[in-house]
N, C-alpha and C positions, 0 to 999 in steps of 0.2 A: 625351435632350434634352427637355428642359418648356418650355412657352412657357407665358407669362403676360401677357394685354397688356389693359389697361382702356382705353376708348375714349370721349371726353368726347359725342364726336358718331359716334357710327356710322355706318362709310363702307356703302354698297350691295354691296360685295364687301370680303374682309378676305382678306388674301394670306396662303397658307400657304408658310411657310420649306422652300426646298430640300430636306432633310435630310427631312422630313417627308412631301414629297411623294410617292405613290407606297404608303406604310405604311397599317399598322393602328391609324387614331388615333379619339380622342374630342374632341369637340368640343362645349363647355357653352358655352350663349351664356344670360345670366340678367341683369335691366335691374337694375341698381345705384341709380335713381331711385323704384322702387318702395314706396309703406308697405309695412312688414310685412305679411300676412293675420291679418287674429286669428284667435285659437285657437278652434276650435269643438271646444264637447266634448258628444259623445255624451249623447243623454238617456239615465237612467238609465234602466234596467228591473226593478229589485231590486225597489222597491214594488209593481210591477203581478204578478211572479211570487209575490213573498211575498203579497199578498191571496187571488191568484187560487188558492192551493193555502194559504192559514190557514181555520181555521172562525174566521169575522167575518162577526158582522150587522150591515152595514153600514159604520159607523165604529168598532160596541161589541166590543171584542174578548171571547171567550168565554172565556177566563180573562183575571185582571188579576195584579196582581204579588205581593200578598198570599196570592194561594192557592197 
C-alpha cells in the first residue's frame, strides 16, 4: 500500500491510514512552494594543484609550446 497525499495547507497533525499503522514506514515531508536551490558548484582545484607542482615563474611558464 503507497499513500500519496499533497496538502494545499498543512494540517498540524496528518493522519496515518490503518493498514499502516503499527509498520515499518517512511515518511518524506518536502514544501512543494519552494524555489529550487541553485546549483553550487565546487570551486575548482586543478589550477592551484597544476601551479603548485608545474615549474612556473610566476605567470611565465618554463617552457611554452614551440619548444
Amino acid at each position: 500500500m503507497k499513500v500519496r497525499r499533497v496538502y494545499l495547507d498543512a494540517p498540524a497533525f496528518i493522519p496515518v491510514p490503518t493498514a499502516l499503522q503499527h509498520r515499518k514506514v517512511e515518511v518524506i515531508l518536502r514544501p512543494l512552494d519552494d524555489e529550487p536551490a541553485p546549483e553550487i558548484k565546487p570551486a575548482s582545484t586543478w589550477p592551484d594543484f597544476f601551479n603548485q607542482f608545474s615549474r612556473q615563474v610566476g605567470d611565465v611558464p618554463l617552457f611554452t609550446r614551440e619548444q
